[in-house]
N, C-alpha and C positions, 0 to 999 in steps of 0.2 A: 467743336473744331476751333482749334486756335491759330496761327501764327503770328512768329515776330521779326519784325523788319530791326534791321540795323543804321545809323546813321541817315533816314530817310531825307531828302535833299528836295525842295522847291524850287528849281533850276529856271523861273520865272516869274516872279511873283511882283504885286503892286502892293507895299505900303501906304502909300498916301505922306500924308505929314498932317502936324496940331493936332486938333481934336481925334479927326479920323483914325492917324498912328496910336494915339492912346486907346481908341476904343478897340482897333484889332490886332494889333501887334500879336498881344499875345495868344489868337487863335493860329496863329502858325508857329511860332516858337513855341507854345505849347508839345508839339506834335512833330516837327520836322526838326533837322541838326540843326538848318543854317538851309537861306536863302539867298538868290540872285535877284538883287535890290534893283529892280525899273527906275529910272530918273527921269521920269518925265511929270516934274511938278511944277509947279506955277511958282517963280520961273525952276527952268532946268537944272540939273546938276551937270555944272560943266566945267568947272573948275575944284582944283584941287583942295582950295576952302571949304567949296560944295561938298563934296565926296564927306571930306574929317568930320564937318559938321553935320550931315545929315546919318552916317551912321554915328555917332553919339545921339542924338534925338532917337534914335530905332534903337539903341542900347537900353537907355534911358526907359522908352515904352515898354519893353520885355522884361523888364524888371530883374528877379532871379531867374527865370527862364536861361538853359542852357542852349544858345542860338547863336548860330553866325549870320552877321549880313554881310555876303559876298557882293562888294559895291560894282556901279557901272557907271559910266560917263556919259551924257547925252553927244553924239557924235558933231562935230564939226570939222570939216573940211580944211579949216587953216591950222588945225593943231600939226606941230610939226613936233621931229623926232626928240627937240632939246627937253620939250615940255609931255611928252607920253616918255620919256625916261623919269621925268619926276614925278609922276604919277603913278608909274609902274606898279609899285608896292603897294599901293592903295587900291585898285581894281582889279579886277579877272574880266572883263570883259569892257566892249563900249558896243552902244548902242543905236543903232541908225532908226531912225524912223522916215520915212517920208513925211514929206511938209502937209501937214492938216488931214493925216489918213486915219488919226484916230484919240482920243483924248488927250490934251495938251504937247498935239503936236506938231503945232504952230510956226515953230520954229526949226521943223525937220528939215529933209533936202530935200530941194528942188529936183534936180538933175541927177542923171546919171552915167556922166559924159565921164569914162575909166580916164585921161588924160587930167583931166581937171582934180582925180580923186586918186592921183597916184601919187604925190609925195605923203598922202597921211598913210594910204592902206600899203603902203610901200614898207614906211618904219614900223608899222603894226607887224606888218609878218615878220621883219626883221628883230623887233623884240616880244615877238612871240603875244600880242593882246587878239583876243580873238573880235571878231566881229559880230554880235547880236542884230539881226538883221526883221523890223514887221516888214514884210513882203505882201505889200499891196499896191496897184497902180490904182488911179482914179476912174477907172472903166467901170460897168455896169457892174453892181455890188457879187454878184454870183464869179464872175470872171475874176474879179481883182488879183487873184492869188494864184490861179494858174498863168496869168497874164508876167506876172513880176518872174516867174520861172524863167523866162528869158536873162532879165538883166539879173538872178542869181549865177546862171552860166557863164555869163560876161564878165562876172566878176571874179567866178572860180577858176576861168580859164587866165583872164590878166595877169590874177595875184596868187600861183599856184601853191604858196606856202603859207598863205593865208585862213588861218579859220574861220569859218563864217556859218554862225548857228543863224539856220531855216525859225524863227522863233513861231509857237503854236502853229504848226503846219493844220491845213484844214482840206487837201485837195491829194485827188491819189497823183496827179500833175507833181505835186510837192517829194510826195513818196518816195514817185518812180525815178526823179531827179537827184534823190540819195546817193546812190550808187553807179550813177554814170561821172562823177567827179568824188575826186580822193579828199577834197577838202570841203565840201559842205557836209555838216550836220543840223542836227534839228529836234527841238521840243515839242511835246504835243501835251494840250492838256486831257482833267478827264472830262471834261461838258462837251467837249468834240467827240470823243471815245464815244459818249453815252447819246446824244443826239445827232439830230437833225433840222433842216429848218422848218419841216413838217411840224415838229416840236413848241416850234417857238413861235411859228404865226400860220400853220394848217387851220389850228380850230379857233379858238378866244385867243391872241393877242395875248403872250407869256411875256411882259418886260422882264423878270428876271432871267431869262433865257438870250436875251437879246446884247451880243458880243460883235467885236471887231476881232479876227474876222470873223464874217458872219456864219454861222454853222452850214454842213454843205448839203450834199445827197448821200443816200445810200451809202452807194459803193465808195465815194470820198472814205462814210466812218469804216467801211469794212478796209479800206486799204490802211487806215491807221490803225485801227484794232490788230492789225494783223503784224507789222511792224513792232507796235509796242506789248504785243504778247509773247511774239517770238524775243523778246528785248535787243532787235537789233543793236548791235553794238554803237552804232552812229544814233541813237535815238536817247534821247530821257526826257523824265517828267519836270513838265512846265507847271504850273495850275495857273498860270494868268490870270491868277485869283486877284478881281479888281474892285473894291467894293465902291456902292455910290449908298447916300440915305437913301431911304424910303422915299423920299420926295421927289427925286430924282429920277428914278425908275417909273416908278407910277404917276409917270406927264407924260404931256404933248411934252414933243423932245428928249425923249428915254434915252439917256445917259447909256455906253455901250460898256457892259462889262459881268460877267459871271462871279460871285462869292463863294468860291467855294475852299474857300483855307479851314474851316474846321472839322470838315467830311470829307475832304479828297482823299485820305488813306483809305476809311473804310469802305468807299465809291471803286476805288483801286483792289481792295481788297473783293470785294463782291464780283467786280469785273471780271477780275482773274479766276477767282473760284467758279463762276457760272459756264465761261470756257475753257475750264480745267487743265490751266495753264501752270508749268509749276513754279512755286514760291521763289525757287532761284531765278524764274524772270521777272519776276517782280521784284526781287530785290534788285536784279540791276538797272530796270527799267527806272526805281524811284531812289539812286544812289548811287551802286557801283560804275555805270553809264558816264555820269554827271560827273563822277572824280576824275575817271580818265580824260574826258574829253578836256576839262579842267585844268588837271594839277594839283586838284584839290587833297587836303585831308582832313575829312570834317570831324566835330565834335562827337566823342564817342556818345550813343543814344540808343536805348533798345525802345522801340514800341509795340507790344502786346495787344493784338487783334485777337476778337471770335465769334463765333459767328452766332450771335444774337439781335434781338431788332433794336435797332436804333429810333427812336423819334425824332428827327431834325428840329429844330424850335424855329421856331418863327420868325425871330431874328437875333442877331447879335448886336445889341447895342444901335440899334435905327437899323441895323445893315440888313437886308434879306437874302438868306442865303438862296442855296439851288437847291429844289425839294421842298422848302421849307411845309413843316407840316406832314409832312408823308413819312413811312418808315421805312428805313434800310436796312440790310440784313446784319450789316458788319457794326459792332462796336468797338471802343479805342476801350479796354482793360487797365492797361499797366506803363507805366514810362520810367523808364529809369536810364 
């Protein structure tokens, strides 16, 4: 059994930069058209220098690879509409994070006082930048994400022309808040799809399991499974594929973040086939979704899946992926 995806789209994804971008760039340009480039690096991407120069640096790691890096801005409150008109063309999206809710994001927001954050998300919706939103408050780690579902509502009701992507939703809270406003959407990866936090700290302590946010219950992965199989049209795929070294993971202070850019088709692929979902939700779930929402029109790309065992390797370059070691059903065939 075979299938092939068209133009497949990582609608969230972490490069890194130096070393790191050279060793994995090209496990997702291998495989995906073109990614939504996270900027939260040490320091931020927040200017328009920022942006030009750090996709040349991800050009440059991808090599021949046919890939777009669809950039984003680390969010700041005083950018005003003279300065997201000149950045316009350079971005598809900007990016909030809350202040210290999760790697390198230090320098997120504070507050979420709609007055104080209405002349940026003001000219946003007026020239159409969407808003990539982590939606976590500082609350008890299991809560955080049904907790921020409030000030998404506050936000989607302020700014009703405003887009504002739900970024890896992990709560059926997240879900069910789809569809009660016209203007929020949202990505999910597949490490959420596939677990739990049963998973990652029920038995031995799994550091590479261990993500911001953090995996939920049950019914959380059945309410997502359930959304990205039917490929809700407000949904697509994120892989918040985040890598850290070996070293990093396996400490006291385990670095929070999931690897899975070099297996997330075939993860996707297996997902779909086990609850016999058909191919056309997967393709929108991991492309046609991500255009609309977008604007986009990515790099034309076929990827040839079938369904034979995969061995995951052990790692990529220091990075350990999700699996590593174990085999999966779906192999990556062909790319053109």
């Amino acid at each position: 059994m075979s299938l092939t995806l068209n133009a497949p789209l990582d609608m969230h994804l972490h490069l890194r930069d130096g070393q790191m971008l050279e060793n994995i760039a090209k496990c997702s340009a291998s495989s995906f058209s073109g990614g939504l480039i996270m900027p939260n690096l040490v320091p931020p991407v927040s200017t328009k220098e920022d942006v030009i120069a750090y996709k040349q640096r991800i050009i440059q790691a991808i090599g021949d690879e046919e890939f777009e890096p669809y950039m984003t801005l680390f969010f700041d409150p005083s950018f005003d509409r003279e300065f997201l008109e000149s950045i316009k063309s350079d971005i598809i999206g900007i990016k909030l994070y809350p202040a210290g809710i999760t790697t390198n994001s230090e320098g997120g927001l504070s507050g979420f006082d709609v007055e104080e954050l209405r002349g940026v998300l003001t000219a946003m919706s007026e020239l159409d930048i969407p808003l990539c939103v982590h939606g976590e408050t500082n609350g008890f780690v299991m809560d955080r994400e049904a907790e921020f579902v409030s000030i998404y509502e506050r936000l989607a009701t302020a700014f009703p022309k405003l887009k504002i992507i739900m970024e890896h939703i992990t709560t059926k809270a997240s879900v069910d808040a789809l569809d009660r406003f016209e203007n929020l959407y949202a990505t999910i990866t597949i490490h959420h799809l596939l677990i739990t936090l049963d998973d990652v700290a029920g038995g031995m302590l799994n550091p590479h399991l261990f993500c911001k946010p953090i995996a939920k219950r049950p019914e959380d992965r059945d309410a997502l499974r359930k959304v990205a199989l039917e490929a809700h049209p407000k949904v697509s795929f994120g892989s918040d594929s985040a890598p850290h070294p070996r070293e990093a993971k396996e400490s006291c202070g385990c670095a929070a973040g999931v690897f899975t850019a070099p297996i997330a088709l075939q993860l996707l692929a297996q997902l779909f086939d086990e609850a016999d979902a058909p191919i056309e939700n997967l393709q929108a779930f991991v492309s046609g979704n991500g255009q609309k929402i977008y604007g986009i029109s990515p790099i034309p790309k076929t990827i040839t899946l079938e369904k034979s065992p995969f061995v995951v390797p052990n790692d990529y370059n220091g990075v350990v992926p999700m699996y590593a070691g174990e085999t999966i059903s779906y192999s990556i065939i062909s790319k053109d």
